[in-house]
C-alpha positions in Angstrom: 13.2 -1.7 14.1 11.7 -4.3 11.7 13.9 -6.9 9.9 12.1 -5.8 6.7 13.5 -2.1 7.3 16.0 -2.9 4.1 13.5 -5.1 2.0 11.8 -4.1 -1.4 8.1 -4.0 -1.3 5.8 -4.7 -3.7 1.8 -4.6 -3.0 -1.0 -5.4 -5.1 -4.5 -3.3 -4.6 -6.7 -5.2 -6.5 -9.1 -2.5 -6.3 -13.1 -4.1 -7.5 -11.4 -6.5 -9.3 -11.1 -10.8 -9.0 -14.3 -12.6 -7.9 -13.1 -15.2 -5.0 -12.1 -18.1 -7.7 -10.3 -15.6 -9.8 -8.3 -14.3 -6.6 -7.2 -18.5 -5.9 -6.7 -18.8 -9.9 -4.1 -15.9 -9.4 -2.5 -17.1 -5.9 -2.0 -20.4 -7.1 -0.2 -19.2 -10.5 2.0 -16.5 -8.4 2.9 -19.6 -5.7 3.8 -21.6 -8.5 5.7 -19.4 -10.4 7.7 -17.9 -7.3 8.3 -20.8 -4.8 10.6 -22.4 -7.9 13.0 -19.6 -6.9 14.5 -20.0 -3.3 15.4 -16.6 -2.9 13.0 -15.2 -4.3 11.2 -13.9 -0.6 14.5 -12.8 0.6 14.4 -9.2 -0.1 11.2 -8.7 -0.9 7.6 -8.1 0.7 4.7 -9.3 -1.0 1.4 -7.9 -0.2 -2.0 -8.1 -1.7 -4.9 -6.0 -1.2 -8.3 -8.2 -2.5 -11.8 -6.7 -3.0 -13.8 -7.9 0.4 -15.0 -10.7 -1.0 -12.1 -12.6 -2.0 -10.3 -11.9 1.1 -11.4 -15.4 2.4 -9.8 -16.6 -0.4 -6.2 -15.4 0.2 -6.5 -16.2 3.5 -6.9 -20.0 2.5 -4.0 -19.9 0.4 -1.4 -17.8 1.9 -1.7 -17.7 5.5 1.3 -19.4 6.8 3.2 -18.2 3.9 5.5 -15.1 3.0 2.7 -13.5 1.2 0.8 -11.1 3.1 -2.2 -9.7 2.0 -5.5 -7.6 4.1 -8.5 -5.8 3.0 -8.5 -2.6 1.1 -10.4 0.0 3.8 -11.7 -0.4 6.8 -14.5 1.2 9.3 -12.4 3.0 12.6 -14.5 0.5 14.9 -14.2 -2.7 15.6 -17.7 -3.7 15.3 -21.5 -2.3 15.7 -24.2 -0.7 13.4 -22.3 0.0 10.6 -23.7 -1.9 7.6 -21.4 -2.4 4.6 -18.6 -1.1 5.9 -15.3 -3.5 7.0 -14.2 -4.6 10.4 -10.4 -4.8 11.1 -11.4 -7.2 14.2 -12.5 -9.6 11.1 -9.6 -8.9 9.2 -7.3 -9.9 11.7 -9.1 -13.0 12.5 -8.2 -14.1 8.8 -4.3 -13.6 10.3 -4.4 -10.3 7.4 -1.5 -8.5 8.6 -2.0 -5.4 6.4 -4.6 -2.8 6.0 -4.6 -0.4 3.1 -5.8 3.3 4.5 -6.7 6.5 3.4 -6.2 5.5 -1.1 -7.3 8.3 -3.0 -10.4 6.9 -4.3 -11.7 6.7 -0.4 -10.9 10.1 -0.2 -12.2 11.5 -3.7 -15.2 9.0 -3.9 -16.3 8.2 -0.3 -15.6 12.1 1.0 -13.1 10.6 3.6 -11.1 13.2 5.7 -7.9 13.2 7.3 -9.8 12.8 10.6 -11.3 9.4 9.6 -8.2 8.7 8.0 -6.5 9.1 11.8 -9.3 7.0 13.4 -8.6 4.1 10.9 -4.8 3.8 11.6 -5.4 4.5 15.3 -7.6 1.2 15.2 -5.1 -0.5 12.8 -2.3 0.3 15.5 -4.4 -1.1 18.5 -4.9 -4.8 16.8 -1.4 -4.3 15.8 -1.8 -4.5 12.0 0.4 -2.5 9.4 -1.0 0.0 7.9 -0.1 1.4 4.2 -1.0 4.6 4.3 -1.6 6.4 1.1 -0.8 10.1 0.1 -0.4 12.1 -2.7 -2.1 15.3 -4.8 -4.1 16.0 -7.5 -3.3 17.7 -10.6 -4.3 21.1 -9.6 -2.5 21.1 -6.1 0.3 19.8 -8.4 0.2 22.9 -10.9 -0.6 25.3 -8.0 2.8 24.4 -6.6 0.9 22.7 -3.7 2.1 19.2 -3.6 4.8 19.2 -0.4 1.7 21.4 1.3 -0.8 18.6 0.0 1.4 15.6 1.3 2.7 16.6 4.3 -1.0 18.5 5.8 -2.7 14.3 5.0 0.7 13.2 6.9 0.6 15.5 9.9 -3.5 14.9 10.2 -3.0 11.0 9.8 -0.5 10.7 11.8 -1.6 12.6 14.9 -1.1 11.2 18.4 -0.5 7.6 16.7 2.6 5.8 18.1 5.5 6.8 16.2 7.4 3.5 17.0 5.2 1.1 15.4 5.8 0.5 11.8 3.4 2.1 9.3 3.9 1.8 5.5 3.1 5.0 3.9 2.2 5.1 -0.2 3.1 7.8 -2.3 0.6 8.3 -5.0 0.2 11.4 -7.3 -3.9 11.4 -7.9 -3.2 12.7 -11.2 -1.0 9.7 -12.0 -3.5 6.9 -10.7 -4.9 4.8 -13.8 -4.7 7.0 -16.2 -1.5 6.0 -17.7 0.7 9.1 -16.7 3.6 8.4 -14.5 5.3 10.9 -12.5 9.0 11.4 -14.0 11.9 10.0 -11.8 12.9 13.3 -11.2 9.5 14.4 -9.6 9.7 11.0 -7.3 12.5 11.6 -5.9 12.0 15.1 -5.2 9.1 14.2 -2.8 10.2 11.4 -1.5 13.3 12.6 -0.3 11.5 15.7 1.2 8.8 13.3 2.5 11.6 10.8 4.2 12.9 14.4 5.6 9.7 14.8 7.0 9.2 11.4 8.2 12.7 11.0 9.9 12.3 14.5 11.9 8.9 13.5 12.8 10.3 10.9 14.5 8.6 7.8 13.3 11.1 4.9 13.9 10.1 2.3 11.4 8.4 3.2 8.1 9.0 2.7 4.7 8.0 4.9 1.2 5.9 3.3 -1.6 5.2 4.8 -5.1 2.5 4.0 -6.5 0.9 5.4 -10.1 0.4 3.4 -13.5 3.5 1.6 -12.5 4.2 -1.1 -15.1 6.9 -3.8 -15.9 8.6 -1.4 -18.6 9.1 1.9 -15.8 9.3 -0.3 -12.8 13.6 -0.9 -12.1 14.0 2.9 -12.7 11.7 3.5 -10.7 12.8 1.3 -7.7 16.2 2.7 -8.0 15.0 6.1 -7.2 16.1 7.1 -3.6 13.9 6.9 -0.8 11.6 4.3 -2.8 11.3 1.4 -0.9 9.1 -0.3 -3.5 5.9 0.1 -4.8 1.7 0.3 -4.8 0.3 -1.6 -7.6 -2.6 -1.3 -9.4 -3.5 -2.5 -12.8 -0.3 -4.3 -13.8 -1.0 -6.7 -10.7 -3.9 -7.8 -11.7 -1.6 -10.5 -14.0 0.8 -13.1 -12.7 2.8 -12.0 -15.2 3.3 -8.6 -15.3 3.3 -8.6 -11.2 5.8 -11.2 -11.1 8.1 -8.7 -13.6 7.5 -5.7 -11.2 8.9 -7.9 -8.4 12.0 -8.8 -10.2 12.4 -5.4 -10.7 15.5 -5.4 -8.8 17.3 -8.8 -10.0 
């Protein structure tokens, strides 16, 4: 089981956001702001998740250090004909360690189905990267009463023949709650979470941990990480500052 099984975990999706000099601009202030405090990597997991282009970028500043980062989506094959789209092979080759899979916005925007979704982490797996692997509803599955249905039919379909004792990351993230500045109450996190660490545990997957992610700020961010089951969070807009991400992952001090 991994060592980072009782860490917090906070990840930045950076979404189409920080040109390659911005990205270094933001590295450099979080490295200097953080590596003053000695403990400050001790119980947490940093990750960041850069548009393609800046990847490069991260990888010249944080390889070798405790802050991980990969791209945001890739293609489920290591390389050929497929223009525009992302190779994990590449990814891993700038020592990424992470791979964000399945986000809403793939699968709202980009039409991408649970069966791609499967292919990705199959390949992500195989080059022995961790995935975090996103989840969640939308509004009307939510009023319909559908969201357990919702979460646990893109879990089951994901998740199919994969090898349950690898570690996968998987992000909670109500689509109605993504940017728009409505957050899901504590109550209504913890009421999935718990039934999808249920699910999770009787599934049999040996090493995973549950993200929430949704227009989580600074001010909602310590009730939030106390919830149970929540091992830490999926961050959008309020890690795009040094400042406001930095307060996130204090959340627990």
């Amino acid at each position: 089981m991994s060592s980072k099984k009782n860490s917090k975990i906070f990840a930045a999706n950076w979404k189409l956001n920080k040109t390659p000099e911005e990205a270094r601009e933001f590295v450099i202030g979080f490295k200097n702001e953080v590596f003053k405090k000695s403990d400050f990597f001790m119980s947490k997991e940093i990750i960041i998740f850069p548009q393609a282009f800046s990847l490069e970028a991260l990888s010249s500043l944080c390889a070798g250090t405790a802050i991980g980062y990969g791209p945001q989506n890739i293609y489920s094959e290591k390389s050929g004909a497929f223009t525009g789209e992302n190779s994990a092979e590449m990814a891993k080759s700038l020592k990424c360690k992470y791979v964000l899979i399945g986000h809403s916005e793939r699968r709202e925007i980009f039409k991408e189905q649970d069966e791609l979704v499967n292919k990705k982490l199959a390949l992500t797996q195989s080059l022995d990267l961790t995935p975090v692997f996103c989840i969640g509803e939308t509004l009307a599955s939510r009023e319909a009463g559908q969201t357990f249905k919702v979460c646990i039919s893109q879990l089951e379909n994901g998740l199919k023949n994969l090898d349950k004792t690898k570690r996968f990351i998987i992000a909670y993230e109500p689509v109605w709650a993504i940017g728009t500045g409505k957050v899901a109450t504590v109550a209504q996190v913890a009421e999935v979470h718990s039934e999808l660490n249920k699910y999770l545990t009787s599934y049999g997957l040996i090493d995973f941990q549950l993200l929430y992610g949704g227009s989580v700020k600074p001010e909602n961010s310590l009730e939030l990480l106390n919830t149970p089951f929540v091992n830490g969070f999926l961050i959008g807009g309020a890690a795009l500052q040094v400042e406001s991400f930095i307060k996130i992952c204090g959340s627990e001090l």
